[in-house]
N, C-alpha and C positions, 0 to 999 in steps of 0.2 A: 668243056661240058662237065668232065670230073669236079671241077675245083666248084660250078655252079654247085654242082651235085652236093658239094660237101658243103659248103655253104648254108643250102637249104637244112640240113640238118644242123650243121654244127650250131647256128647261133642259137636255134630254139630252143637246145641241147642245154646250152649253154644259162638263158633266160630262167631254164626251169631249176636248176642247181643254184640261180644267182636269188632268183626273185619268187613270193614280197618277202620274203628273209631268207639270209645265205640258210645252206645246207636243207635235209630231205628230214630231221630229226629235229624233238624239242622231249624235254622230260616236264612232265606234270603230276602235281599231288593228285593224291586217289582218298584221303582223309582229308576233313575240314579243318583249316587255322584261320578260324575268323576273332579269337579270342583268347583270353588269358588261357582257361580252361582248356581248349584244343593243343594251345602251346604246351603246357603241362604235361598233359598225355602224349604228345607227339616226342616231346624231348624230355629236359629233366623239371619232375624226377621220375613220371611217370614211365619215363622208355625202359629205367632199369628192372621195371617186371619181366618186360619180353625178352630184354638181356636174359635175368638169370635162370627165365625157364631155359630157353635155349638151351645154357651150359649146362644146364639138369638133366636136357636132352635133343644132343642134338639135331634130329629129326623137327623138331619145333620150329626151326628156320626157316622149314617152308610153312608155316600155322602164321607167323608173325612177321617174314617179311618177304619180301617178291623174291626170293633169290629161285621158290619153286618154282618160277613162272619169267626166269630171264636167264637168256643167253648170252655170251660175249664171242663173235665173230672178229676171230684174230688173224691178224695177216704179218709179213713182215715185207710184201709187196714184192715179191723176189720173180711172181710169173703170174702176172696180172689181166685175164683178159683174152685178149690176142696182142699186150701191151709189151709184156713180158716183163723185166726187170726194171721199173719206173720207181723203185722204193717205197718207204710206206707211206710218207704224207702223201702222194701223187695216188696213193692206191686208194685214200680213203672215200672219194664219191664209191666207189665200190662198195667197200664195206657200210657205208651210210647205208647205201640201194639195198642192201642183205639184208639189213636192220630192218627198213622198211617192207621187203618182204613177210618177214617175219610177224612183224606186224598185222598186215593185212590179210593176210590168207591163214594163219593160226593164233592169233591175238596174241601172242609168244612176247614180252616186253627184249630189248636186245642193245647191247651198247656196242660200239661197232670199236675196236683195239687195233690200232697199228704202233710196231715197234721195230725200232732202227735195231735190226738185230741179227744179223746174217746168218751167226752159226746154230746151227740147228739144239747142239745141246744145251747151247743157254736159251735160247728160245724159250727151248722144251721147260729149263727152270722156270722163267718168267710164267707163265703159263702155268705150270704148276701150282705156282706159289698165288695166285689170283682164285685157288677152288672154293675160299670160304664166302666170295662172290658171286660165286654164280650155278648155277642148277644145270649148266650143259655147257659146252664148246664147241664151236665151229668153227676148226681150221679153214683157211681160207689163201687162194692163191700163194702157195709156196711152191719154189719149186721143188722139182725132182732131183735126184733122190734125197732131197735132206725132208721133205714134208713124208715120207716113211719114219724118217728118223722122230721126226718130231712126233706124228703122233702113236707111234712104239710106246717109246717113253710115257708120253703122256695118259695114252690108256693104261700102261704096267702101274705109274704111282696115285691116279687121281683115282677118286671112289663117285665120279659122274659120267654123264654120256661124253666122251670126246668121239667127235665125228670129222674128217676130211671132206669138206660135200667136194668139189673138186676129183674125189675119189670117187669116194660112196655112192653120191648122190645121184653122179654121171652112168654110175653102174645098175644102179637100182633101177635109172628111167628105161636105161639102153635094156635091161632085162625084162622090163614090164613091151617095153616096144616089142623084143623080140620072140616073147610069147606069144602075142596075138600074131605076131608077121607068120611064124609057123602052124600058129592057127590055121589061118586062113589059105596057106601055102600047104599047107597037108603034110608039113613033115615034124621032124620029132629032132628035139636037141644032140640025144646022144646021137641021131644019124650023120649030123651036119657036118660039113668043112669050112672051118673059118677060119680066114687071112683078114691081119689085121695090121694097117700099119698107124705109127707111132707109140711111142716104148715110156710115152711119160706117164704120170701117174694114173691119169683120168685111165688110159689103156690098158695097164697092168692092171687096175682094179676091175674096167670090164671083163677082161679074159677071166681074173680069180672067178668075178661072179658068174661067168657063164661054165665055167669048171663045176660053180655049186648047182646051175641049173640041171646039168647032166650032160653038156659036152664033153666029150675024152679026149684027154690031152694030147694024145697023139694026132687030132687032129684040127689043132692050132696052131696057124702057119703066121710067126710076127715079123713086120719088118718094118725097118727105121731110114733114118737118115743111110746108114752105112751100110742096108739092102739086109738081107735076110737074119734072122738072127738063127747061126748054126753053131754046134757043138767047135769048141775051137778056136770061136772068134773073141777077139780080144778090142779089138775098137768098137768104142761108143758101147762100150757093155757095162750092166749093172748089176747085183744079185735079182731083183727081180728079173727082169729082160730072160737072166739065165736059164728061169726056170722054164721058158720058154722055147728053149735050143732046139731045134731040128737034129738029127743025124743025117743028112744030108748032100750032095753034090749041089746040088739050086743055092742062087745066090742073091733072085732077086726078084719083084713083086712079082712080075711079069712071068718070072718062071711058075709061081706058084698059084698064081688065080684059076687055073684051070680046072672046071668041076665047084669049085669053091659055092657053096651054098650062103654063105653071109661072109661078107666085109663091113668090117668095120673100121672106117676111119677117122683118128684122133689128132692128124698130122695138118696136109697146109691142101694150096689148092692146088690142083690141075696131077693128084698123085696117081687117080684112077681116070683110063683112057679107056675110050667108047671099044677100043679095040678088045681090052682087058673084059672088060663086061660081057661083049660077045662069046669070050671061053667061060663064063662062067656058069653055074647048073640051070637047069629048066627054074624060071620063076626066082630069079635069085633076090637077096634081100641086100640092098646096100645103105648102110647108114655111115652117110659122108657128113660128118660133125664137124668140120673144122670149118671157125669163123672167122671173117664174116662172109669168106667163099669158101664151100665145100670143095672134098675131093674132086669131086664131079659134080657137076649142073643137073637135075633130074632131067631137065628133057632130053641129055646129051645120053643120060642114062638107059634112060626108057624108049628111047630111038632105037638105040641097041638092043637091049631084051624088053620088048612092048608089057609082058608080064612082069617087069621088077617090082618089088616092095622097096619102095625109097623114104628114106627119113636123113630130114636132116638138121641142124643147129639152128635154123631161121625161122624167124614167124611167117615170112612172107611167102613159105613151100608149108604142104601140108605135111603132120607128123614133125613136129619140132620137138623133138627130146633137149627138154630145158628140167633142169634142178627142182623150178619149183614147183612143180609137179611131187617134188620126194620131201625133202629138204623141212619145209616147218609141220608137216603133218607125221613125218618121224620123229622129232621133237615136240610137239603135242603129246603124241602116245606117250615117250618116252619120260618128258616130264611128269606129266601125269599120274604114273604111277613109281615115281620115284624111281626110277632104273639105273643103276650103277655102270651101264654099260651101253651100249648099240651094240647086238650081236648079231650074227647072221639069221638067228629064225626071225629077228624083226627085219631086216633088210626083207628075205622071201618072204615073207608077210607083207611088207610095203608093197612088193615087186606084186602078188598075187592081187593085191589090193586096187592098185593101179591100172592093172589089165582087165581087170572084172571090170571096171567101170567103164572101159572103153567099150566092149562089148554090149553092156546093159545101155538102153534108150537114154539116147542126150537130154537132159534135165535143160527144161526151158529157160534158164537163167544162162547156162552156157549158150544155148540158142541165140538169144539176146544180146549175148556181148560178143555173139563171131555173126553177124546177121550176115546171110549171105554166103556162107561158108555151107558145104556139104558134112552134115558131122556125122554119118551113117558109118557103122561101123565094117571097116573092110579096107582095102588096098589104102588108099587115104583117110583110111581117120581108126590108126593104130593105137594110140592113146590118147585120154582124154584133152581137154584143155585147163587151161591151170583156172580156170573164172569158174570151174565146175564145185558151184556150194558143195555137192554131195561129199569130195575128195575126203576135205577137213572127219566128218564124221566115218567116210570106209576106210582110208588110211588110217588114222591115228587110233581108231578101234579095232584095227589087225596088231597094228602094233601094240596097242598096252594087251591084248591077248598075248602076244607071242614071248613079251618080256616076262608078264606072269607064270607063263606054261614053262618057260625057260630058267626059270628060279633067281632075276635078275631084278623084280620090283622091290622094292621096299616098302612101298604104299600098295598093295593091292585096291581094284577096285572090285567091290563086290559084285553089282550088278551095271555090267558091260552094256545090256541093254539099253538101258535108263542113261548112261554116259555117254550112248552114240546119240539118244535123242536130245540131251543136253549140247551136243558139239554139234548137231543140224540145226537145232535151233537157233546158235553164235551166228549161224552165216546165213539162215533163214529167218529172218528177224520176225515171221508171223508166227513161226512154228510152235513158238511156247503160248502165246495166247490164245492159238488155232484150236488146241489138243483138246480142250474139252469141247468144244464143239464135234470133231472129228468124230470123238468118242460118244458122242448121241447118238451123231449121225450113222454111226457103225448098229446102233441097236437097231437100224430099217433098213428096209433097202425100197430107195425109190426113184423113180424114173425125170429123170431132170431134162430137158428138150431146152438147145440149146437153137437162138433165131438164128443166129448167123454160123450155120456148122461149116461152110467154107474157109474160116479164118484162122491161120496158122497157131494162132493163140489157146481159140476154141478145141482144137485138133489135137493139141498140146495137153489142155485140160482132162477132156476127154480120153485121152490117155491112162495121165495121173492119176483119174477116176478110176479106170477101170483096174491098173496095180494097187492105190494101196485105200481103197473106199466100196463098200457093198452096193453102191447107187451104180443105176443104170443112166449111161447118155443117151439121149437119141438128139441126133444132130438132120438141121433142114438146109439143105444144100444140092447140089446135081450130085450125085453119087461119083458120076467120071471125074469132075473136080475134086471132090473130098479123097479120094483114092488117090490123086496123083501128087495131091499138095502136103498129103501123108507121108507119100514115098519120100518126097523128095524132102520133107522134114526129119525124116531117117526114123520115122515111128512105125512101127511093125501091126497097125492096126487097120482094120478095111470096113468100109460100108456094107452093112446086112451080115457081117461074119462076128465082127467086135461089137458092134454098136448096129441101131436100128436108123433107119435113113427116112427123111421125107424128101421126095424130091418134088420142088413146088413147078417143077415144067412137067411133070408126066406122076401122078398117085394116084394107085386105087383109090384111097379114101380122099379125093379132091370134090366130088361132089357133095358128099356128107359136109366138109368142109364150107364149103360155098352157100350149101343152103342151110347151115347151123346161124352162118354167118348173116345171112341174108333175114329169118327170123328174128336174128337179135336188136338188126338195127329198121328194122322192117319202116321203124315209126322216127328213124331219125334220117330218113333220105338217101336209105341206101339201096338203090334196088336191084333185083337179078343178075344183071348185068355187070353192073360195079362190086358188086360180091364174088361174082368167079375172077374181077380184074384183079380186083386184092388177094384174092386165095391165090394167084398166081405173081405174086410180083409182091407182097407186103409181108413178108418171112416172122415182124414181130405178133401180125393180127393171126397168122398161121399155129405159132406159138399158143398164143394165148386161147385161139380156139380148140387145142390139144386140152390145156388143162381145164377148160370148160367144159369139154366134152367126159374128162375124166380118161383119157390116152394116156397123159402126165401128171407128176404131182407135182409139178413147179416150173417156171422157164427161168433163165436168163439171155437178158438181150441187150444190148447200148455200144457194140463194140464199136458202132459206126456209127452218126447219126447224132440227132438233138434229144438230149434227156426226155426235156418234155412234149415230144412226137411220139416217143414209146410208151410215156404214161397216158397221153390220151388214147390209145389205140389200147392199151391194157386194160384202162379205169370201164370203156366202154362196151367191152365185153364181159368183163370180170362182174363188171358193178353186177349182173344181174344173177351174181351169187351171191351177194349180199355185203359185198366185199369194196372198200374204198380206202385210199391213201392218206394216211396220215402226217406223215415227214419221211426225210430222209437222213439216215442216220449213219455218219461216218468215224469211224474208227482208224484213230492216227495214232502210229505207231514211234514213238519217240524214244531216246537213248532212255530217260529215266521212267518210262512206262507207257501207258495206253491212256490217250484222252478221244472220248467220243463228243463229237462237233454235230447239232439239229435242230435244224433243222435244213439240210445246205441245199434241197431244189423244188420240193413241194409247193410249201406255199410264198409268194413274194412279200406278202404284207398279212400275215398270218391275225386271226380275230386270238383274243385271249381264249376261247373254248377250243381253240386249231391249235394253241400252245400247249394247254395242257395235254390235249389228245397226243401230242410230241414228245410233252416230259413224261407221260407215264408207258408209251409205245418205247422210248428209248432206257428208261428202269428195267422193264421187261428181254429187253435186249442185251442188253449191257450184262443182266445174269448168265446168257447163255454163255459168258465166258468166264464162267465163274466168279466174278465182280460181284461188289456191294456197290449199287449206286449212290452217290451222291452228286444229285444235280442241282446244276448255277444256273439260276435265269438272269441272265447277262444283258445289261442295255447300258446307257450312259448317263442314266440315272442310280443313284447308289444309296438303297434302304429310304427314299422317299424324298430327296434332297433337290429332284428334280421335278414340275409337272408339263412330262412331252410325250407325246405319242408310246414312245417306247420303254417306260417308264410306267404311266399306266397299262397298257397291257400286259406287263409282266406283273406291275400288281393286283390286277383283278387276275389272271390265271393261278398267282401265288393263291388267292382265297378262295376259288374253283377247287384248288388240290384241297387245302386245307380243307373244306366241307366235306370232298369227296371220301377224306381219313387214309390216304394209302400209305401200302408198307412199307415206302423207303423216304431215305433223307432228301430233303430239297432245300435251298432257299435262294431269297433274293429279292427284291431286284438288285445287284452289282455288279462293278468292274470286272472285266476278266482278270485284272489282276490280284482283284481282292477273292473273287471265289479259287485264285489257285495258291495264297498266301495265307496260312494260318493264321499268322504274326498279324500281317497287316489286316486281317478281319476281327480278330479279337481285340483290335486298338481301334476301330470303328464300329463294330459292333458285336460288343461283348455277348450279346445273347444268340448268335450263328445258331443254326439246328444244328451241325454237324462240324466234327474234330477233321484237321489237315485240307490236303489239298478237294477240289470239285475235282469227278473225273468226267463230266459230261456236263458241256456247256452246250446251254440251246438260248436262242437268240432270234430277237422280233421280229427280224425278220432274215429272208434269203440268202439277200447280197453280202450279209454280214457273215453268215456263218461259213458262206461261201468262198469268201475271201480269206477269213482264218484258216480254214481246211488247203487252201492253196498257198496261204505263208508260210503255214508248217511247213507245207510238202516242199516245197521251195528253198526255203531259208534255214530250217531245223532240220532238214534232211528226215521228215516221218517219211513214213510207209503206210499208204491209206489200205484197208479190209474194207471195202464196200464200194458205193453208200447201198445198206439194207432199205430194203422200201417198206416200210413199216404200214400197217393196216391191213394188208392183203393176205392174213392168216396163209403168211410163207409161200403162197404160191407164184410170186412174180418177185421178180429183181432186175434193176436194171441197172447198167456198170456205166463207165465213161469212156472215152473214148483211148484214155491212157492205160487202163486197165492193161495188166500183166498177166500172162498163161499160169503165173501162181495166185495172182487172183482172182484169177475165174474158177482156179480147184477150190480156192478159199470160199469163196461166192456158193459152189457148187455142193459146200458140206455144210454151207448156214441151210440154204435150201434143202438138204437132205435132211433136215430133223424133221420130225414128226409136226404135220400140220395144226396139230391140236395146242402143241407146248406153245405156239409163238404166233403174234399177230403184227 
């Protein structure tokens, strides 16, 4: 069963380091060499300006080449893992997997270095001698004691961040976990007793940093292989270890666990027994770290003290104290503000950093990627998860504070604010195009009613709202559901306390409802009857009779359900404020900027007057994100070269605008590819209304623009914001069924602008 066991992993293991190209890393240009000119400036002789600024100053090498913005993760493969000494080239899927950390969760570029190099002080040289390379350093599996050695040295000579994460990294988590464990535990650092066995380096740098927390060192009980470490003893000892020594007769774990308020272990498995646990304090915290089996099994733990706080190395136990939780978000800060060092007030900044966030409401991206997972903060869910966007921005802006405050930056940045909302936005990819919307939306505060308030998404939103937006939810759901799908979402928000509730099986205002409802459609066969059936059972017509009545100043609805089932159930109330749908207008979020896609579910075979009412509803749109529009009416016909269907209706809408005289850029009829190609439109037609790319293509019809908006999202990896339902002066929107609890906040702050600015 073992060998199937390992089978089942090992090969896919295998597949993904093999294939469709060996290795986890590739380097790519970030300037153009598509010509003589590019080569010029990239090499000689144009490179020798960035050359001699540099040498004029050299701080200029992070203005002119990545070196501010890359790391080199160097190993010598000496303690690899749970591998141990496998050398370097055997170590380097490791160091690849760093790099790509690195990557992914701080956008940190990183070259991953192994060297056949056992002794520590030539290391140390090697290493050295590589500083006018690189912007930081991350030791990496070496063993003990020479990775002390190594990076002594190499902090006392280099003028960059050298960091041990193996160390550090392991220390910083294990101090953020044990913050909140005593949180919630009720007790205080300096009061605790901690036995901790394994003496290697990850261990010795816990203890140092729970020294800086405010444990007293008198009650730090270490023990190893060769049992306690006591004044005295001479096997298996090292000057760190030393520092450690007991004055003592106890010689071994077992003698020492008793009372013991945290253990920590950094050793192998089966080192803590169910027995050991039983002496140990009311609510004890045990973090069994050694992989890929802990000291102890949690249930083996928790059997024994049913109150433990357990943490341990694995994903598949809750509370995994893993590196990259510290690791590239310390190195963000750090580069960032040019730091000379990693000191300890960034370490306790990382640490304070980290544990706040486990305590603060789980951000629905993390939700998203643990589905299923309880992420409520308390006995299981001690720190956060490494998929949590927020990290990037509350780590790494504790740290470039604390390197600044600390006299350690060389780049100061001025305003910290503006740099945390610069690094939410890297991992929040709407974030920066959101902001002036946001910032509208912040001048009202209005009542947003959402149809489906049961849906964990919704619940999520509603949340979001209510921290960092002046708009009010009111959510239509049974109240006892909404209450308990909260709870157990781990959001701190309740029905009638946070938020205002319709509950469509028992409201006062149900018969207001019912016969608002019954009047409206008096004349289209809907009678008494089937009006209290809908006010009980049809949550978007509930909605839309809210903002009818003037209870709300907008809904959203579509979390479930057919696009257009909720338009006709909205168009048929609404219409009789004078109000009707014009397109739908989707905002695709791509590496090189924002392109807005409309008409993609209104009309299927849209008339040229349905078009224009689409180009000038998405002009108007498109500014509320501070955008200049320039729209492409798109078919497959190109400047008149065709006569079909789609072809003519974009040029009779094109002569619609033009009569109508409005304020922004348009043209067309053409390719998608010619409205997003400069080049290629001014070599077919020289006379364009408008310079660069379109950022808003609208098209003849449905199926078309609905199909783009889903290759992007698909193939180009956008991020869609919408689709806005344009004509209904703001007060309806309706989402898809894939829609994300970030964008229903997003969805949530279009609708919070003022009803007058947008239709």
């Amino acid at each position: 069963m073992e060998d199937q066991r390992q089978d089942k992993t090992r090969h896919p293991a295998l597949n993904y380091h093999e294939f469709p190209r060996p290795g986890k890393l590739e380097v790519r240009a970030t300037k153009p060499l598509a010509n003589g000119r590019d080569l010029s400036l990239a090499y000689s002789p144009g490179v020798a300006e960035a050359c001699m600024e540099i040498k004029a100053n050299p701080q200029d090498a992070s203005r002119y080449t990545s070196r501010g913005n890359l790391v080199a993760v160097v190993s010598n493969g000496t303690a690899v893992l749970g591998l141990g000494n496998i050398g370097a080239l055997a170590s380097k899927p490791v160091m690849e997997g760093k790099a790509v950390l690195f990557k992914k969760f701080a956008n940190i570029d990183c070259f991953d270095i192994e060297l056949n190099e056992p002794d520590p002080h030539k290391l140390a040289d090697i290493v050295c001698a590589m500083e006018p390379t690189f912007g930081a350093i991350n030791l990496e599996d070496i063993k003990a004691p020479d990775c002390f050695i190594v990076e002594k040295l190499c902090r006392e000579r280099m003028n960059i961040p050298v960091f041990h994460d193996d160390q550090h990294g392991t220390a910083i988590v294990v101090g953020a976990a044990a913050t909140n464990a005593l949180h919630v535990s009720g007790k205080r650092f300096e009061d605790i007793k901690v036995v901790s066995t394994g003496g290697g380096a990850a261990g010795i740098a816990c203890l140092n940093m729970l020294l800086k927390l405010g444990v007293k060192r008198e009650n730090v009980w270490l023990c190893d292989i060769a049992g306690l470490v006591h004044e005295g003893r001479t096997e298996e000892m090292t000057p760190q270890k030393a520092e450690y020594a007991q004055k003592t007769d106890k010689r071994t774990l077992d003698d020492v666990i008793d009372g013991a308020d945290l253990f920590l272990g950094l050793s192998g498995p089966g080192v803590l027994t169910a027995e050991m646990v039983a002496k140990m304090a009311e609510r004890p915290i045990i973090f069994a770290l050694a992989n890929p089996t802990p000291e102890i099994l949690p249930e083996v733990a928790r059997e024994a003290s049913p109150g433990a706080l357990i943490a341990t190395g694995r994903s598949d136990f809750p509370n995994q104290v893993n590196n990259v939780l510290c690791f590239p978000f310390i190195f963000r800060g750090a580069l960032d503000v040019g730091a000379t060092t990693i000191n300890d007030e960034m370490k306790i900044a990382c640490i304070e950093g980290i544990a706040a966030l486990a305590r603060a409401t789980t951000s629905a991206e993390a939700a998203a990627a643990y589905a299923g997972e309880q992420l409520t903060f308390g006995a299981n869910y001690l720190i956060p998860k490494p998929f949590d966007p927020r990290l990037m921005g509350v780590v790494a802006t504790a740290v470039a504070r604390a390197a600044m405050e600390s006299g350690v930056a060389t780049r100061p940045i001025e305003d910290l604010d503006a740099y945390k909302r610069g690094l939410d936005s890297s991992m929040i990819r709407s974030s920066m195009i959101m902001r002036p919307v946001f910032e509208a939306s912040a001048q009202h505060s209005r009542r947003i009613v959402f149809a489906e308030g049961e849906d964990e998404r919704v619940l999520r939103a509603a949340n979001a709202m209510l921290e960092e937006t002046t708009d009010k939810p009111i959510l239509i759901g049974r109240p006892e559901v909404v209450a308990m799908r909260a709870e157990r979402a781990g959001l701190n928000i309740r029905p009638e306390v946070d938020f205002e509730i319709v509950n469509p099986e028992s409201d006062a205002r149900y018969r207001l409802y019912w016969e608002t409802y019954a009047n409206l459609m008096a004349r289209r066969g809907v009678t008494p009857d089937v009006a209290r059936s809908v006010m009980r059972t049809n949550t978007t017509a509930i909605a839309a009779t809210m903002v009818h009545r003037g209870e709300a100043d907008s809904l959203i609805c579509g979390t479930f359900g057919q696009y257009l089932t909720h338009l006709s159930i909205i168009e048929q109330i609404l219409a009789h404020d004078g109000l009707h749908p014009v397109g739908a207008l989707s905002l695709m979020i791509l590496e090189d900027g924002p392109l807005f896609i409309g008409d993609t579910h209104i009309h299927s075979e849209p008339t040229a007057e349905q078009i224009t009412e689409t180009v000038m509803g998405a002009a108007r749109h498109v500014r509320r994100f501070g955008i200049e529009p320039k729209v492409a009416l798109c078919s497959s016909s190109q400047f008149g070269n065709l006569d079909n269907v789609s072809g003519r209706r974009m040029r009779d809408a094109l002569a619609i605008l033009d009569a109508k005289g409005v304020d922004f850029a348009y043209e067309g009829e053409m390719h998608i590819d010619t409205a997003l190609d400069q080049a290629s439109r001014a070599r077919l037609f020289p006379a364009s209304r408008f310079e660069g790319a379109a950022n808003v293509l609208v098209f003849a019809n449905s199926d078309t623009a609905s199909g783009v908006r889903n290759i992007l999202k698909m193939k180009a990896n956008a991020l869609e914001v919408g689709p806005l339902l344009m004509g209904m002066g703001n007060r309806a929107h309706i989402v898809t069924p894939a829609v994300t609890a970030r964008g229903l906040l997003n969805m949530a702050a279009i609708a919070g602008t003022a009803v007058s600015q947008y239709g």
